[in-house]
N, C-alpha and C positions, 0 to 999 in steps of 0.2 A: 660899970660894964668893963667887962677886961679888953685889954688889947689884941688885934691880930696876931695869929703867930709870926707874921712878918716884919710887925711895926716892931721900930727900933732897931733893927739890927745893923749893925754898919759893912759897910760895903769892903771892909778892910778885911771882916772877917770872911769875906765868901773869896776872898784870893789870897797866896802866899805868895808877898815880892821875894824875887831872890835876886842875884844882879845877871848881869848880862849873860847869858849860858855860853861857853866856849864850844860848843856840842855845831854839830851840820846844823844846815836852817831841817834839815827833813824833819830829825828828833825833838828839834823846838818847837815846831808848827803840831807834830805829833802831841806831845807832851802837852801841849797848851790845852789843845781843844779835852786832851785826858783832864786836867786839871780842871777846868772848869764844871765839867761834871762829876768829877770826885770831891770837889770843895762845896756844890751844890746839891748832894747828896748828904752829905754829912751837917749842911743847914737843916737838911729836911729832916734828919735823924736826930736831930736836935727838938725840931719839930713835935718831934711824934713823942719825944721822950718829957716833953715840958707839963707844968704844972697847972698849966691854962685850963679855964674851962673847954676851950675848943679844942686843945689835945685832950682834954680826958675825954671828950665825945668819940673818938674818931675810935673805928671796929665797922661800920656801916658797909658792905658790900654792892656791890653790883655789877654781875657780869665778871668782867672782864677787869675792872675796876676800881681801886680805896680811895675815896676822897678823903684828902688827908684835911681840911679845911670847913668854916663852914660856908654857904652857899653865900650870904649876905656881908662878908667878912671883909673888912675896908684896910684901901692901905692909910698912908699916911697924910697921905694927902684930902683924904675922902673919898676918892673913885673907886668905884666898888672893882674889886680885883677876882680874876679868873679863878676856878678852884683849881686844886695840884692833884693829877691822879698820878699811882704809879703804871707803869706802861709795861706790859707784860711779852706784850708782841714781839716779834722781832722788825727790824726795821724795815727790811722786805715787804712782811706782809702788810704791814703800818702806813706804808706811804702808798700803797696799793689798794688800801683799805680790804683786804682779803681778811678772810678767819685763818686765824693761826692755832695750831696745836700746840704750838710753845714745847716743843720736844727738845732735849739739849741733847750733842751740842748742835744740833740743824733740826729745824722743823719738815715736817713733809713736805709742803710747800713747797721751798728753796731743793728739797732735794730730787722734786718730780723736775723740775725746774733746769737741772743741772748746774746749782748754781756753787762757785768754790767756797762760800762760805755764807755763812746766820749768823747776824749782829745782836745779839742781845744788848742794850744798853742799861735794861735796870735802872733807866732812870726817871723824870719825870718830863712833863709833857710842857714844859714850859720853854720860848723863844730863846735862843743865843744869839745876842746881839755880836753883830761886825766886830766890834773893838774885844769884845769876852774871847772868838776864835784866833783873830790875831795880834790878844796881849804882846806886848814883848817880854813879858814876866811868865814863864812856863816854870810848870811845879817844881818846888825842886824835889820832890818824895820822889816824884816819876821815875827823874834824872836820873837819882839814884840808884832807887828799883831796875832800870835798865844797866846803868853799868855795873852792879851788882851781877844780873843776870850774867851781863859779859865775861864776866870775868870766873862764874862757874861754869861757861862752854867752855870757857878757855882753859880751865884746868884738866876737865874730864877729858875733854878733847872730841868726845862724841858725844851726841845727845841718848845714845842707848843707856848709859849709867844714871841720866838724871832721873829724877822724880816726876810722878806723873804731873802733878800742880806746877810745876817747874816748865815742864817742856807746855803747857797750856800758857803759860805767861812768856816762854821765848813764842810761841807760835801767835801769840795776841801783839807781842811789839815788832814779828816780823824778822826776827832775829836767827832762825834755821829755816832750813829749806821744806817746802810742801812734798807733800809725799808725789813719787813718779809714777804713772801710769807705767803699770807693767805692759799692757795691750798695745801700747805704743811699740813695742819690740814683734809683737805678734804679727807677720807681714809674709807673705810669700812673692818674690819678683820673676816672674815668666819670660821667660827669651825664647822666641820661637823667630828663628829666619832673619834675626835681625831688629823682629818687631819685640819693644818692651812693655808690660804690664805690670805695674807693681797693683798687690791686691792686698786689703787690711783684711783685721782682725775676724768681720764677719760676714768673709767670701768665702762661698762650698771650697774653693778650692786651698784656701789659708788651712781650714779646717782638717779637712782631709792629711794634710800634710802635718798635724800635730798628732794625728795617730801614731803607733810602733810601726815598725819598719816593716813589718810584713803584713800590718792591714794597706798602706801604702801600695807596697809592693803589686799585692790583689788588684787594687785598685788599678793599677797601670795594665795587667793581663787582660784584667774585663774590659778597656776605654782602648785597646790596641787592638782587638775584636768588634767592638762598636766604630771604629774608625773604618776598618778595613769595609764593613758594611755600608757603614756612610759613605765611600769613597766611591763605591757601585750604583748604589741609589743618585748620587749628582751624575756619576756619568751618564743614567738613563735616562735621567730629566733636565740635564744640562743647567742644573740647579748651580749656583756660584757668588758668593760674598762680596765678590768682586764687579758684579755687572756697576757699580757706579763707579768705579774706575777704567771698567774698558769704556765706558762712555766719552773719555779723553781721543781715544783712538778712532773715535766715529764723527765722521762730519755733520751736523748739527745744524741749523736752520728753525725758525720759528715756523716756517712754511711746512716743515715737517710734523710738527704737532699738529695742522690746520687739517691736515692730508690723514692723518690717523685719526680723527676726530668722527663720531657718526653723523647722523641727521638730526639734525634740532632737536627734533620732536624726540626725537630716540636720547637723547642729552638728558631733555627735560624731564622724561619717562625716570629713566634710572636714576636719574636726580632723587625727584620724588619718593622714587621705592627708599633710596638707602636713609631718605627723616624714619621709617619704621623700623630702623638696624636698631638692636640694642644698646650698641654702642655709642648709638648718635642719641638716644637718650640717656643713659649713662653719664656722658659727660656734660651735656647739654651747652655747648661752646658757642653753637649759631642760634642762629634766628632763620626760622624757615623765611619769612616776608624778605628778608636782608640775600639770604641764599636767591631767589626768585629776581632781588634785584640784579644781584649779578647775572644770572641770563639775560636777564634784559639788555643790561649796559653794556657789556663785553662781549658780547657775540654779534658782527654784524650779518644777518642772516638774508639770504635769496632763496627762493624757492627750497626753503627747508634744509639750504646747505648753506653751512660756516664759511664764510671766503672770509674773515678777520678776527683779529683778536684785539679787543679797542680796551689798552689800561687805564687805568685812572692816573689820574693827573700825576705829573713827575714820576712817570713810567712804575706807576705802581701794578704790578703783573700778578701776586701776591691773592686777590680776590678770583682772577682766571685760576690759578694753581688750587684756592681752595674747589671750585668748579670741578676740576678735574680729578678732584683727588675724589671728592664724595660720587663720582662718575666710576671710577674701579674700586671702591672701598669693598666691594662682595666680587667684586671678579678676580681670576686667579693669576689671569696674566696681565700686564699692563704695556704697553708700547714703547717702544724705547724711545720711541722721543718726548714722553712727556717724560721720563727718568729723566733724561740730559736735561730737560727744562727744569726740572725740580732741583738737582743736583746744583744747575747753574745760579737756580735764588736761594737756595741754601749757604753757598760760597760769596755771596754777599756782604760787604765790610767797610760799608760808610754810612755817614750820619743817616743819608735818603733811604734809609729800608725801616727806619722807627716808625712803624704802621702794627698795629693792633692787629691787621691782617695778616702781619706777618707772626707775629706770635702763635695767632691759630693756627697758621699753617704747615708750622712746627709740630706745632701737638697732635696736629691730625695725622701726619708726614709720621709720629711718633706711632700713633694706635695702630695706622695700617702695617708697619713694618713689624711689629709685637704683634699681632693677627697673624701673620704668613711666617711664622717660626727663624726671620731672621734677628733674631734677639744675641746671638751665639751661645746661647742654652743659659749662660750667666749675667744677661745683659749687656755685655763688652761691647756689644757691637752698636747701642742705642747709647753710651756712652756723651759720644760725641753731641747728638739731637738733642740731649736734655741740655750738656752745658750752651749749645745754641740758643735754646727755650728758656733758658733760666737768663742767661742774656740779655736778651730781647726784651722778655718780660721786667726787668730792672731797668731795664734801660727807658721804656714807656713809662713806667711808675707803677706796676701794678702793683708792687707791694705797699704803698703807701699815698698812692695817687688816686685812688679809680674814682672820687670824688668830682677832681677835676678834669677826667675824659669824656669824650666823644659815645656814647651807644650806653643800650641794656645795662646797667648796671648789677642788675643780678648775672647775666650772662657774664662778664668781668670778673664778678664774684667768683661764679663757680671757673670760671679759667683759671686764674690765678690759685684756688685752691686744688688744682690736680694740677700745676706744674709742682706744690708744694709736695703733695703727694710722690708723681714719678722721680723728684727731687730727692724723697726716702728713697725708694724702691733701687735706684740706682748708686746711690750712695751705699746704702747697705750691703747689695750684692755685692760692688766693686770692693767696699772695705772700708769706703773712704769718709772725709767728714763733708756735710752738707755744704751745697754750693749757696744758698740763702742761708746767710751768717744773722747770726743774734743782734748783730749789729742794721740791717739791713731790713727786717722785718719783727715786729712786737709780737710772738707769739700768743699774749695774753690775749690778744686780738681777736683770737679765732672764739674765744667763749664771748665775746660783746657781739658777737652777728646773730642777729634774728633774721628765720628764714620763716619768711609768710606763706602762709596756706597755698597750697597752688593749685589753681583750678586745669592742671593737664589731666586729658585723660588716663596717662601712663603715671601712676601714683609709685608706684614699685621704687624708684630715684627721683622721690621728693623729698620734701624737706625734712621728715624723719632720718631719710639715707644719707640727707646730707651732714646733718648734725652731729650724729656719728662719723662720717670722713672727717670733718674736722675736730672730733675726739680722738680721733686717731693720727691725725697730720700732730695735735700737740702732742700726746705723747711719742710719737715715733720722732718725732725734734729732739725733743728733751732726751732721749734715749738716747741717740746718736752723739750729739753735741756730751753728755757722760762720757760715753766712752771711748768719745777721741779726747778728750782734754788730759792735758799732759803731765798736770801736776794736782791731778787725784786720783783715787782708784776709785773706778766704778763700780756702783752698789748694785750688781746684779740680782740680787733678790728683787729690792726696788721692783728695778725696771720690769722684771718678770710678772711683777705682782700685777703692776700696772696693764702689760698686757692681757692676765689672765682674767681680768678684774672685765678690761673691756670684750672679752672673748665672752664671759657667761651673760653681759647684754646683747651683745649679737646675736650669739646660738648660746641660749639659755639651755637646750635641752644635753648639749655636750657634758654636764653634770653627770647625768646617766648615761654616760657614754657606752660603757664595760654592759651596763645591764639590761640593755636594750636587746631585742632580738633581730633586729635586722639595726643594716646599717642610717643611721640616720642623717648622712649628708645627702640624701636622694630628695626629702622635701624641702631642705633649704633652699628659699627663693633666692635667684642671682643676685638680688644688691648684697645681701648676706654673705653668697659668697665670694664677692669681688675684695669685700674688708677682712675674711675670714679667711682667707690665702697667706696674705702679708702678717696678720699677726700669728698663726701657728707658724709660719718661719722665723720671724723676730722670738718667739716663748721657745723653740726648738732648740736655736742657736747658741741664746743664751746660757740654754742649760746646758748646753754640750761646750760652751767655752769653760763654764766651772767645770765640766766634767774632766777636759783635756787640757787645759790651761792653768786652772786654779786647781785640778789636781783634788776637786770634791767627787769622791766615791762612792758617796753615802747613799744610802738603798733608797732614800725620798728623792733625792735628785737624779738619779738613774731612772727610777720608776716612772718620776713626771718626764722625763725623756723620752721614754719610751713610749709610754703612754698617748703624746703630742705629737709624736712622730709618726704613730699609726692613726691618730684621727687625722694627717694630713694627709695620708697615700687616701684614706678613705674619703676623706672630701674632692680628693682628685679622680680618682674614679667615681663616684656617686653626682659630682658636676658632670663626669662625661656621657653615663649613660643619660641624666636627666635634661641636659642639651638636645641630645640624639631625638628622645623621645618627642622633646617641644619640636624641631622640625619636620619629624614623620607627620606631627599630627596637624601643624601650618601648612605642609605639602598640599599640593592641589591632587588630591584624587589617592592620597596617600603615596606618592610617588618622589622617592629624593631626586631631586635635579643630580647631574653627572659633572654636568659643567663647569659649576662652581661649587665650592665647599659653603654649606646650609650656613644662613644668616646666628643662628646660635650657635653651632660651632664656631666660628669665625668670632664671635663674640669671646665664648670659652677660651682659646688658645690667647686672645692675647691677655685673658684676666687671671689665667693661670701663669704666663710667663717665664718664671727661672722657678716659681715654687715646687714646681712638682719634677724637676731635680733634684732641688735642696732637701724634698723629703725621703726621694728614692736614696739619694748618698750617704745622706747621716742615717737612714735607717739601714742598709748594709753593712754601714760602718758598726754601729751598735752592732748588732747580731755580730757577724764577723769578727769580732774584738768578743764579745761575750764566749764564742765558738772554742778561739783562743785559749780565753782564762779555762774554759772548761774541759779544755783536754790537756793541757797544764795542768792541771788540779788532779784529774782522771787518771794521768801517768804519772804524778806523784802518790797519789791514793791503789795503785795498781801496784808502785813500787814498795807501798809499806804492807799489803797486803801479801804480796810474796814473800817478804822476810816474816811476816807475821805467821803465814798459813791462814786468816781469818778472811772471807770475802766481806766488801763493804756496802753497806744499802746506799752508799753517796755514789760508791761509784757504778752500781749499775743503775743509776737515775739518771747518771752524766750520760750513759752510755744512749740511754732511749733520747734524751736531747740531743746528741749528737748523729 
């Protein structure tokens, strides 16, 4: 019987001593662990080349897989020994156990991922022991190989002259620098009054600002006109961005909340009404029985009137504040003294306010303020709330805790996945990179959650809706965390792909967009389009940063511009009219209330947000820029036609477009 292909070999021959390296410990430690698998590869290549029965067997596939060995194949000792496959993966997806597409040099994987780099190792799947990573005898081919390398950057002096295999071995030992995010330059800074904003790469207003100088220009005549307007509408409604800072100027009292407060009964009433808000199933944060105990607890009640407001222990006020909030969540005004009360547990900043309550109460403080169009048309003004919410939430454990809390754990669940969410939503619009770091939360995370069947009667935001928010929380991560990272460029196709990919599962019929006869955002049900807002501004954006940034021209990337840009103004109208219609036909007697603006609308407004800006601007922007090039083109084709004598059929086509 022949021998293992492993028996006999000596161990001298799987290492090369060389003597002590004069080199940093960095290159030695480096070099070592290289050596070990290039000296352990060339055993195996020895392997496959031998004369053995066992190597002449080996050609056997499977999968993913060549077992270079045979199964019952002993070492020296007797103990039946593991077989050697080679390892195709990358190590990413290997130690994740994920399916790999083995794409060089990065798999899809690592690149949906955002990740700087795809390790191939090409080698085998066998343990490295302690003592093999940190020999003190590191290769000396390595050694070589690298100062070698060195010393051809240092003649060229730039990496531009080298050879492509070349700069692939300086870039594998770490020896020139990664490429810079050009996007990282793409910023506009706002000074208005004193006050500063700086906005990244994928805020309407960065954008806008990468236009020519006279679509710009446009833009300031129309927004100095729309101002002038706005500044008459606040002063007829005493509208003002400002009411939680006059709230400093106003004397204040808890007795004041009590005194603005109605009747029990009238508390409990509107309470109840707003569990049927869309919104409050939408995000599904509370628990009705939990809502119901805090009337209970908190309100001490006489004859149908409030004379106290009784916190939970260690003056938690945080469960009244939620009370009060879902008590004007559908009314238009609210009292100023429960503002100053809100304001005052908002400005809260020691350890005593880590209550789950208070997180809710964030998020909720978030939905009603994006309902009532105080957002600043960009989000700027909800800025502040989310870094608050995101706070909070890290600070209690939800990203990595909800194991070991207190309540619902689905309710946990879905909390923490829509801070992850307005986490996008705000990051993006601002420009900026996410406040829940790679570091802080395991993205992979979100594909391990099984949401179980849910027996509510409101199915519309179950567990189907939800499965897709968190399809969409990971790629909108991965997107973002691309294209703020500093030393790569972001692969804009990718990302694109990615959202369009999730766009034709949501509104699969957006396919047929163009050949439809009527507009087809009017049957999309609201979950649809609560996810279908965010990602036609994320696919819009993108294409318009190749467009203005990366300076792609090209008639498919214009096209899908344009094309995305008009199914968002048509989602934003076809939500509006189909709101409108659900409240006529909820009205009692078909009659809309005056009073307050209708439970779907007030839904609408805050799920639309800053999108149906981003789609009215960039689509201006396009036209207007296209308007441009075509009378350009017109007055140059009008000037060769005069010298010519000949009229041209380009240019009286310009002329009917124009």
């Amino acid at each position: 019987m022949s021998k293992g292909p492993l028996e006999g070999q000596n161990s001298n021959e799987t290492q090369t001593a060389c003597k002590k390296s004069t080199n940093d410990d960095a290159i030695s430690d480096f070099a070592t662990e290289m050596s070990v698998l290039y000296n352990k590869n060339e055993a195996a290549q020895d392997i496959g080349t031998g004369n053995s029965e066992e190597s002449a067997g080996i050609g056997s596939h499977n999968n993913d897989e060549e077992h270079y060995s045979d199964k019952n194949a002993s070492t020296s000792n007797g103990k039946v020994r593991k077989r050697r496959k080679v390892i195709k993966s990358c190590t990413f997806c290997r130690k994740r156990k994920l399916k790999c597409d083995r794409k060089r040099p990065m798999c899809t994987g690592c690149k949906m991922r955002g990740l700087s780099e795809c390790v191939y190792t090409d080698g085998y799947n066998f343990d490295i022991s302690h003592d093999d990573v940190y020999n003190k005898s590191p290769n000396l081919q390595l050694l070589n190989e690298i100062e070698s390398l060195k010393q051809q950057l240092k003649v060229e002096g730039t990496e531009k002259h080298l050879e492509p295999e070349t700069l692939k071995r300086l870039s594998i030992y770490g020896l020139i620098k990664k490429e810079a995010n050009p996007l990282v330059r793409c910023k506009y800074v706002m000074k208005k009054h004193d006050r500063i904003i700086r906005y990244g790469c994928t805020s309407t207003r960065t954008i806008i600002r990468l236009s020519s100088e006279n679509v710009t220009n446009y833009f300031q005549e129309v927004l100095m006109v729309h101002k002038k307007e706005r500044l008459k509408l606040k002063a007829r409604t005493g509208t003002s961005m400002l009411y939680e800072l006059q709230r400093i100027e106003t004397p204040w009292s808890l007795g004041m909340v009590i005194s603005d407060l109605p009747k029990y009964s009238e508390l409990c009433t509107a309470v109840m009404h707003s569990f049927g808000y869309k919104g409050f199933h939408l995000h599904n944060i509370f628990s009705e029985d939990k809502i119901m105990q805090y009337l209970t607890d908190c309100f001490k009640v006489v004859d149908d009137r409030i004379i106290e407001l009784i916190p939970h222990s260690k003056l938690n006020y945080y469960p009244i504040a939620i009370v009060l909030h879902l008590y004007t969540i559908l009314k238009d005004q609210m009292p100023h003294s429960f503002i100053s009360f809100f304001v005052m547990l908002i400005g809260q900043n020691t350890a005593k306010i880590c209550y789950i309550e208070r997180v809710q109460f964030l998020l909720l403080h978030y939905i009603w303020k994006s309902s009532r169009h105080q957002s600043g048309g960009d989000n700027s003004h909800l800025l502040a709330v989310v870094e608050l919410m995101v706070m909070s939430a890290l600070d209690v454990g939800l990203n990595d805790s909800i194991d070991a809390l207190q309540g619902d754990e689905r309710i946990l669940k879905n909390l923490w996945n829509w801070i992850l969410f307005y986490d996008i939503t705000i990051a993006f619009d601002i420009g900026r990179p996410l406040l829940v770091s790679a570091e802080m939360f395991d993205t992979e995370s979100l594909w391990k959650e099984s949401e179980p069947l849910s027996d509510e009667p409101n199915q519309e935001f179950g567990a189907a809706f939800m499965r897709k928010l968190r399809k969409f929380i990971f790629y909108g991560r991965s997107i973002l965390n691309g294209l703020h990272t500093r030393d790569k460029i972001p692969d804009l196709d990718l990302y694109t792909n990615f959202m369009e990919t999730l766009l034709d599962e949501i509104w699969p019929e957006n396919i047929d967009y163009f050949a439809a006869d009527k507009t087809l955002s009017r049957p999309l049900p609201l979950a649809e389009m609560v996810l279908s807002f965010p990602i036609l501004s994320i696919i819009c954006t993108l294409r318009n940063l190749k467009r203005l940034w990366f300076k792609d021209t090209s008639a498919s990337n214009s096209n899908a511009f344009g094309k995305y840009t008009m199914m968002s103004t048509d989602l934003v109208f076809g939500s509006i009219v189909k709101c409108y219609q659900l409240d006529y036909e909820e009205s009692h007697g078909n009659v809309m209330q005056s009073s307050s603006l209708a439970s779907n609308l007030r839904f609408l407004i805050g799920a639309i947000s800053s999108h149906w800006i981003r789609a009215l601007m960039q689509g201006y922007e396009l036209l207007y820029s296209m308007a441009l090039s075509a009378k350009f083109i017109n007055a140059e084709r009008t000037t060769f036609c005069s010298e010519s004598g000949t009229p041209s059929e380009n240019s009286n086509f310009l002329h009917v477009i124009l």
